[in-house]
C-alpha positions as a printed Julia matrix, in Angstrom:
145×3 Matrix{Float64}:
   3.82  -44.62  -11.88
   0.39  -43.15  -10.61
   0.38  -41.93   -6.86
  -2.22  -40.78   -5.25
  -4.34  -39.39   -2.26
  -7.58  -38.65   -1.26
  -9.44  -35.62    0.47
 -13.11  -35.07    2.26
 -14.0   -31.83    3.05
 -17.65  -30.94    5.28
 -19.02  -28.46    5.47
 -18.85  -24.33    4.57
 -15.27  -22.83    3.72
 -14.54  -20.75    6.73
 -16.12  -23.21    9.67
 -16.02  -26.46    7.92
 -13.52  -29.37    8.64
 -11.57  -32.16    5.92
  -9.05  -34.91    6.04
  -6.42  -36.32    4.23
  -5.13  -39.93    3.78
  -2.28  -40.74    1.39
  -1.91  -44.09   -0.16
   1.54  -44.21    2.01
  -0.77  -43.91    4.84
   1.58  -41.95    5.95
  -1.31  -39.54    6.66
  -4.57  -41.32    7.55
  -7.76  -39.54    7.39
  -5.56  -36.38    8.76
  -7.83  -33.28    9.76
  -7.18  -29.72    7.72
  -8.96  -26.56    8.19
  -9.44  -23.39    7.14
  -7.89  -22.47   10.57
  -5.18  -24.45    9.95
  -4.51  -23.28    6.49
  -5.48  -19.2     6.95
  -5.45  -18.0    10.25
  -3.19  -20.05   12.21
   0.76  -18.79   11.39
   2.09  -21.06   14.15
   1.24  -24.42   11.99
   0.27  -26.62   14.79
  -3.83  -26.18   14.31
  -3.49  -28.98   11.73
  -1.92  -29.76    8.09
  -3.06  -27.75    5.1
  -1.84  -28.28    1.46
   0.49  -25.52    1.22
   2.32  -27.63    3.9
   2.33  -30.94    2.17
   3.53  -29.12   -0.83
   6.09  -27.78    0.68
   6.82  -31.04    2.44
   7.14  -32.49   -1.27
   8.9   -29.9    -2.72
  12.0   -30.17   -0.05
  11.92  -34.19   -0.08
  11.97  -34.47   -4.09
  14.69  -31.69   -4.24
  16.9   -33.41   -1.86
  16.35  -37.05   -3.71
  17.34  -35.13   -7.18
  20.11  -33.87   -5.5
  21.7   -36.45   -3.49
  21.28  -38.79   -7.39
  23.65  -35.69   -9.04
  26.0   -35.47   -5.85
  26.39  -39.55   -6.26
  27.18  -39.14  -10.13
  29.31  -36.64   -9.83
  31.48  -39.13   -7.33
  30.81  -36.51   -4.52
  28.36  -38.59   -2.14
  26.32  -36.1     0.2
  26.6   -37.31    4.19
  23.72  -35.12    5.22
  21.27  -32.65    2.96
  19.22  -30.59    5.09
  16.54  -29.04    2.98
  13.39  -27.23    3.67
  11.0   -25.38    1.38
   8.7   -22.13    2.64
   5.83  -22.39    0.59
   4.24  -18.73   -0.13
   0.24  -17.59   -0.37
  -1.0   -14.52   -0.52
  -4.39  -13.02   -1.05
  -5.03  -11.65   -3.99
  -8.42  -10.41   -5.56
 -10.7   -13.37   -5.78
  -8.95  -15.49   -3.54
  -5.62  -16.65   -2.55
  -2.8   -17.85   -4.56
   0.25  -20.15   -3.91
   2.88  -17.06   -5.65
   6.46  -19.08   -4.11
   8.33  -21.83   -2.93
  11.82  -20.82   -1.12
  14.55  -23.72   -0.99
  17.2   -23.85    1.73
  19.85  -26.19    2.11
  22.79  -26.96    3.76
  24.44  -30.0     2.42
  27.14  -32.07    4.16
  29.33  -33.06    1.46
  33.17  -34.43    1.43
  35.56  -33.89   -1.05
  33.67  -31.18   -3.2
  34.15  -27.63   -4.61
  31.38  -24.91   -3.29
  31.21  -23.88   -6.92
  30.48  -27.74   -7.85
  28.38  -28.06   -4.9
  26.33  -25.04   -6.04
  26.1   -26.01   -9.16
  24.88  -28.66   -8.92
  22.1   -27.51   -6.49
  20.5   -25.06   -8.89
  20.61  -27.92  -11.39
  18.47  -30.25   -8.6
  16.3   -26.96   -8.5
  15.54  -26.97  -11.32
  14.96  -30.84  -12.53
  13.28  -32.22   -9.84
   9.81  -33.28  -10.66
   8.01  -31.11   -8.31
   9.77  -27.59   -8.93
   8.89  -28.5   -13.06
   5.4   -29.15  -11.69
   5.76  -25.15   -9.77
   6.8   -23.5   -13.19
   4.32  -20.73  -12.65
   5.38  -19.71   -9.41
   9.21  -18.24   -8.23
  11.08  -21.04   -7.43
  14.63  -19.79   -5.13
  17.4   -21.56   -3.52
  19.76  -20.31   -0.8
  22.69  -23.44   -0.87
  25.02  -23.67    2.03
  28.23  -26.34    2.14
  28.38  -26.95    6.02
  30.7   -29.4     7.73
């Protein structure tokens, strides 16, 4: 299984503009900036691809998750995660240095100790944290409802 996207960037670094299209489509030609990925903390200047991996990292961790809830005979009703993907500037450049997993799972019928468990195992298996092995990878876990 191969998926891909594709990016166009023009221009200089700091004034220049791209876009992104997926082969979802899900994003089509979507404009990113330096704006968007540096300067603007609120988000809403446009997508960047500290976003979209943080998008990815939350969706794949949720998938591996809900798969070891079902095997374990302890379907999830609701898992409600989000990742906080961190950069900071370092010498040289910038560098992606965490991504910071919080949940809170709607689950019936199982322990919190199972529940968190089996969590830190989704943490660490799913195909995206494996692909984040050189940054700090955390999870805060909370059995709601």
């Amino acid at each position: 299984m191969k998926r891909h996207a594709n990016a166009v960037w023009r221009g200089a670094l700091g004034n220049g503009k791209g876009t992104i299209t997926t082969q979802s489509g899900a994003l089509s030609e979507h404009g990113y900036s330096f704006k968007a990925r540096f300067e603007d903390e609120s988000g809403k200047s446009g997508t960047n691809p500290e976003e979209l991996l943080a998008a990815a990292h939350a969706g794949c961790f949720a998938m591996q998750l809900s798969h070891l809830l079902a095997e374990n005979g302890t379907p999830a009703t609701e898992l409600n995660a989000s990742a906080v993907v961190t950069v900071d500037q370092i010498t040289g450049g910038f560098e992606v240095t965490s991504s910071a997993i919080k949940l809170e799972g709607q689950v019936p019928g199982i322990e919190e100790a199972k529940f968190l468990e089996l969590a830190t195992t989704a943490k660490e298996g799913c195909p995206i944290s494996k692909a984040l092995g050189a940054i700090k990878v955390t999870l805060d876990a909370k059995l709601v409802g």
